[in-house]
MDAnalysis code that builds the backbone (N, CA, C; Angstrom):
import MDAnalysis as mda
import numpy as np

u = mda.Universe.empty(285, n_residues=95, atom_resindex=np.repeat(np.arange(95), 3), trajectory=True)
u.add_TopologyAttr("name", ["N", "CA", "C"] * 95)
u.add_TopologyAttr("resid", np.arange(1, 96))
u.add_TopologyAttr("resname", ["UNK", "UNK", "UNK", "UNK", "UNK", "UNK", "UNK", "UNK", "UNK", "UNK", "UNK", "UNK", "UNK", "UNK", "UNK", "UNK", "UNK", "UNK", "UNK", "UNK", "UNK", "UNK", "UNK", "UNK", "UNK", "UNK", "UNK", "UNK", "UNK", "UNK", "UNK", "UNK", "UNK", "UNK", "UNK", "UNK", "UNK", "UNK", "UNK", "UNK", "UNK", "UNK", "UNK", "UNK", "UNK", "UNK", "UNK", "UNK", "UNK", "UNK", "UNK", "UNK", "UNK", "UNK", "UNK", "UNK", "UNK", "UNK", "UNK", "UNK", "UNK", "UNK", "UNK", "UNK", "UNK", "UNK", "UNK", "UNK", "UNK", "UNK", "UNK", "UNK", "UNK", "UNK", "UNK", "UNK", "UNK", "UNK", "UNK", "UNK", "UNK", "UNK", "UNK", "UNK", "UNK", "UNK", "UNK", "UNK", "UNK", "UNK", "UNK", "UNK", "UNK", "UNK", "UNK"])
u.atoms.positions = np.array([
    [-46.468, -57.230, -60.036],
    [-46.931, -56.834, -58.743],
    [-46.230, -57.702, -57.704],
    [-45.997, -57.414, -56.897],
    [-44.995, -57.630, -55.735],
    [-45.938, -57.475, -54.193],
    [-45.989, -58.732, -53.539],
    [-46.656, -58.527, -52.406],
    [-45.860, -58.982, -51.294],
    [-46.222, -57.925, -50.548],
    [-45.626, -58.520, -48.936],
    [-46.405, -59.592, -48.066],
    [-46.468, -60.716, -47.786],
    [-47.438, -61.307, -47.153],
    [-47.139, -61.652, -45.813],
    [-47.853, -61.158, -44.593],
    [-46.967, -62.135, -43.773],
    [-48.189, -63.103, -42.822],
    [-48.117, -64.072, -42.586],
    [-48.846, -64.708, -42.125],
    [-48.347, -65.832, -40.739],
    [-49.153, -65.418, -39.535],
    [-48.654, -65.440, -38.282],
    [-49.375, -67.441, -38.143],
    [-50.302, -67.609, -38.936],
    [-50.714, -69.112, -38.508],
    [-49.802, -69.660, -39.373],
    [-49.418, -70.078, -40.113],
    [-48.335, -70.432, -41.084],
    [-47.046, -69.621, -41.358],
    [-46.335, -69.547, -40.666],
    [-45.088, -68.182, -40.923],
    [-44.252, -68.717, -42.078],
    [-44.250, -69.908, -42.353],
    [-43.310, -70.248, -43.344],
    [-43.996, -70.032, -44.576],
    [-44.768, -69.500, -45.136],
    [-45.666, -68.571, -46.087],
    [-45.258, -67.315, -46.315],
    [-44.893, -66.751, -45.039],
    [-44.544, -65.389, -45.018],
    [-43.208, -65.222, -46.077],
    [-43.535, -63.603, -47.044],
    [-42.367, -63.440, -47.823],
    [-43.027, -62.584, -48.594],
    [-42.220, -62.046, -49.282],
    [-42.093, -61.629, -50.825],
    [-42.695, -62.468, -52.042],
    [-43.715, -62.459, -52.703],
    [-44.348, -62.902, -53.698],
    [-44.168, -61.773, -54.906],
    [-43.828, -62.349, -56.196],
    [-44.242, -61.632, -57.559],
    [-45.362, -61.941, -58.192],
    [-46.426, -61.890, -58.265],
    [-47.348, -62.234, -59.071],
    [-47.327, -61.234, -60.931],
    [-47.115, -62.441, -61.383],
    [-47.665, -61.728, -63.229],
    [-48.087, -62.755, -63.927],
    [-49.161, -62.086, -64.798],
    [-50.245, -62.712, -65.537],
    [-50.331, -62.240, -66.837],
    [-50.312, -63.078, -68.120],
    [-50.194, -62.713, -69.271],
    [-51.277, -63.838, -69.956],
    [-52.326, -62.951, -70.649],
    [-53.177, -63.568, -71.071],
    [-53.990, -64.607, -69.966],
    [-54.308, -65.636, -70.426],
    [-54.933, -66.487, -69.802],
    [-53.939, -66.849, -68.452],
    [-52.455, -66.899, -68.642],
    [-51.400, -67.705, -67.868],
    [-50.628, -66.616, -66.684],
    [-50.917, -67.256, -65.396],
    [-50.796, -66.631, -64.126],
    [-49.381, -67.222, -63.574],
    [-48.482, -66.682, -62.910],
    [-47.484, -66.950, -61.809],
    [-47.294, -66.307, -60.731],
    [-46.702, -66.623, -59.713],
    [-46.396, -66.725, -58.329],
    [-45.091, -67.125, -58.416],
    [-44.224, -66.483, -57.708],
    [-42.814, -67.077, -57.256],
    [-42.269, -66.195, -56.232],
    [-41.450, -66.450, -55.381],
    [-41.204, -65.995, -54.074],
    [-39.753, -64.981, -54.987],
    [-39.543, -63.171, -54.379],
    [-38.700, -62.566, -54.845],
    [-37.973, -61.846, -53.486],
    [-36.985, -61.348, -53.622],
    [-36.961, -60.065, -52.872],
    [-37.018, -59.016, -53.427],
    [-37.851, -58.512, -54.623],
    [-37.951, -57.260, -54.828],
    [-38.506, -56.730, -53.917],
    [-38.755, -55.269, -54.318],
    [-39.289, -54.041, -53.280],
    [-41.339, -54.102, -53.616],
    [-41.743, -54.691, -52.590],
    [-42.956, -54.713, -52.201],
    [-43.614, -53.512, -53.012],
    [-45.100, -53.697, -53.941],
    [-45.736, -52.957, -53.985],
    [-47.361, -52.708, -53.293],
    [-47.345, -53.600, -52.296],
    [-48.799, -54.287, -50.996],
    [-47.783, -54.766, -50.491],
    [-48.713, -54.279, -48.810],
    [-48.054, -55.490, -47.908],
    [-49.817, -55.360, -47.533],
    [-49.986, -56.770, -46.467],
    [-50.809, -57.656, -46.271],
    [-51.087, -58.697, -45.461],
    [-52.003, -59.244, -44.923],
    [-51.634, -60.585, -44.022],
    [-52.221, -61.755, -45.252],
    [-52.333, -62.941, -44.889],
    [-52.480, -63.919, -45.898],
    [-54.149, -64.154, -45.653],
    [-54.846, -63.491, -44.505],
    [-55.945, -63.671, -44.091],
    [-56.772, -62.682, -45.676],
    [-56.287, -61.401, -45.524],
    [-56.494, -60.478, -46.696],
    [-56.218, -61.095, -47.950],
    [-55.128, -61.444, -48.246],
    [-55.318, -62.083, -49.384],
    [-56.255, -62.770, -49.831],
    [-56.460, -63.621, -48.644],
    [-57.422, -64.993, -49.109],
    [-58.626, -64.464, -49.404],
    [-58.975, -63.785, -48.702],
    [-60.381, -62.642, -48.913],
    [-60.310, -62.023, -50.235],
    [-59.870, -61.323, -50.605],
    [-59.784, -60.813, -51.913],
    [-60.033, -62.185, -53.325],
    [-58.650, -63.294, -53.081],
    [-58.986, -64.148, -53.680],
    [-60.289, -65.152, -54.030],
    [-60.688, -64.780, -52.512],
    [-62.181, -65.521, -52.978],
    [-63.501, -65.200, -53.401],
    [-62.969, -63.440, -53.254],
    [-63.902, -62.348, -54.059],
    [-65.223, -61.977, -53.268],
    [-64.813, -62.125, -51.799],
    [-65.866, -61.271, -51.037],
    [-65.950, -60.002, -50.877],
    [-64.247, -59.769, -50.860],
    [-64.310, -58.179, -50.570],
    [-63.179, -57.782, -51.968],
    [-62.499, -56.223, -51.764],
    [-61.939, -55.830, -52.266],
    [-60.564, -55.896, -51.550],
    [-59.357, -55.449, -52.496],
    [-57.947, -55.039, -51.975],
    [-58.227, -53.532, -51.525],
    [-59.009, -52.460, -52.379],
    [-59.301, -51.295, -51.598],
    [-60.343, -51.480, -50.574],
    [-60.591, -52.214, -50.497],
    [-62.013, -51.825, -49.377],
    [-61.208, -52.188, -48.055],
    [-60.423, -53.708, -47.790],
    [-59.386, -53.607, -47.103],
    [-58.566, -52.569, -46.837],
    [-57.897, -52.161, -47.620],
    [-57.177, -50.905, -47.387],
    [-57.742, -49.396, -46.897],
    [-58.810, -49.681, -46.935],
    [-59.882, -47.987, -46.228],
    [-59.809, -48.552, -45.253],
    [-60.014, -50.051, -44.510],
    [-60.227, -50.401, -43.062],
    [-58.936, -50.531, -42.298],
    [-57.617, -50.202, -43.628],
    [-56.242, -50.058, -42.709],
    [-55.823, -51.422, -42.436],
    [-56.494, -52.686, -43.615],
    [-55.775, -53.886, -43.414],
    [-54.902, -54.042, -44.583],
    [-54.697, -53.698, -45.361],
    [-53.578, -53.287, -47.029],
    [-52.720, -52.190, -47.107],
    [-51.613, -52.139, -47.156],
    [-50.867, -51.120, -47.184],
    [-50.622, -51.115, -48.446],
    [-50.457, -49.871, -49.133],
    [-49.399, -49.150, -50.381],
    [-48.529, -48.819, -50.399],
    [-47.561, -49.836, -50.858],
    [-45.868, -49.358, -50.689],
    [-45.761, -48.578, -51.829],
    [-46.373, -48.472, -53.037],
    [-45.936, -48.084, -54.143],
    [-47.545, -47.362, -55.181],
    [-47.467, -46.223, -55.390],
    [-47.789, -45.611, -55.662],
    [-49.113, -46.514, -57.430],
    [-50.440, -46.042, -56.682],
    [-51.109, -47.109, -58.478],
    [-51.157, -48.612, -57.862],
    [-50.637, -49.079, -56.990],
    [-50.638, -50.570, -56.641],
    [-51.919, -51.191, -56.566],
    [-52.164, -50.440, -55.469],
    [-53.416, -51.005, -55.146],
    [-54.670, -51.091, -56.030],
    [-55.211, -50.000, -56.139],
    [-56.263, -49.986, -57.751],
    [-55.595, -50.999, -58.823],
    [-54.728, -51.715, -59.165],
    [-54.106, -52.379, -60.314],
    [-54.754, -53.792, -59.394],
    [-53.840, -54.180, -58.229],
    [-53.912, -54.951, -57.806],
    [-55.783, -55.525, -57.676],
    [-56.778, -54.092, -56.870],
    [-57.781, -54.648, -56.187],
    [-58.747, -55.314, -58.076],
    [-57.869, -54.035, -58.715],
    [-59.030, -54.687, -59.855],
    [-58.555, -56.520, -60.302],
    [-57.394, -56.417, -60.492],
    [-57.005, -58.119, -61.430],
    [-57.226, -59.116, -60.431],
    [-57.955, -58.643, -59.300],
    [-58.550, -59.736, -57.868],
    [-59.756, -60.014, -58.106],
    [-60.773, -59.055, -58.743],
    [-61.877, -59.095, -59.232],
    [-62.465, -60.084, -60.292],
    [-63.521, -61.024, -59.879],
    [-64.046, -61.979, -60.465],
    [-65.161, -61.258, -61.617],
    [-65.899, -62.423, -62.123],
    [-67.082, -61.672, -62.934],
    [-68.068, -62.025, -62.156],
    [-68.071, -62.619, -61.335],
    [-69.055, -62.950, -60.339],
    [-68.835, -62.682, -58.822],
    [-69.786, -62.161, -57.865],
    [-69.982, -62.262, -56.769],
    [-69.691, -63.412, -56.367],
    [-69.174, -64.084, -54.857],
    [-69.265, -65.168, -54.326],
    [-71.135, -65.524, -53.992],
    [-71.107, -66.763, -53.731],
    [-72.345, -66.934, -53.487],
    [-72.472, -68.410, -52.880],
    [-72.896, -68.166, -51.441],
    [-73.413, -69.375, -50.875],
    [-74.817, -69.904, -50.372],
    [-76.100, -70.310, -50.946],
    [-77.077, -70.774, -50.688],
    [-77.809, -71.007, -49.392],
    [-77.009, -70.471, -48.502],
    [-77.363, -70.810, -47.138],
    [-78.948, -70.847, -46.954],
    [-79.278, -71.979, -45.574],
    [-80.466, -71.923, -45.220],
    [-81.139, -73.417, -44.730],
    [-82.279, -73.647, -44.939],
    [-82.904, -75.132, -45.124],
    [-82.204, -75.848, -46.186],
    [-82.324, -75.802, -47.066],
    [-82.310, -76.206, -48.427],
    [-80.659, -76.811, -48.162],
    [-80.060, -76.022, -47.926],
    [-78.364, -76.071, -48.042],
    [-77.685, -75.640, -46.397],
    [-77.781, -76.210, -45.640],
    [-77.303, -76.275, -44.455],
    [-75.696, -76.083, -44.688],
    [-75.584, -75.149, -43.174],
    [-74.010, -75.391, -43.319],
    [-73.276, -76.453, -42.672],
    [-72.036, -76.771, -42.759],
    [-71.876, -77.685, -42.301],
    [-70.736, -77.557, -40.948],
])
């Protein structure tokens, strides 16, 4: 999977990413292949931290599909086994 990222608070982030994962073991490395997502790094991070989805982004028109199957591949291997979850309240103030 191949992502476009571009990110306007950090631009030197911005690029071409390959992400592949085999078994337990994950990589990242910067490519110029042909994009299958493009994205801001704000979206990413969201997905990564498993609040939202890569499709649910993409119905609101913040994920693009360069390539046909991407996205469903992509939004699922973003998917945790768990919900995020923060305790907020008395007990656990934010900070």
């Amino acid at each position: 999977m191949v992502l476009d990222v571009e990110d306007g608070f950090c631009p030197w982030n911005a690029g071409r990413y390959r992400l592949q994962a085999d078994g337990g073991a994950a990589r990242c490395a910067r490519t110029s292949a042909a994009p299958d997502l493009r994205l801001t790094s704000a979206e990413l991070g969201a997905a990564y931290l498993g609040g939202t989805t890569l499709t649910a982004l993409a119905a609101a028109g913040l994920v693009e599909e360069l390539r046909p199957g991407a996205l469903a591949h992509a939004s699922t291997a973003f998917r945790g086994a768990r919900e995020p979850f923060y305790p907020g309240g008395w007990a656990f103030p934010a900070y």
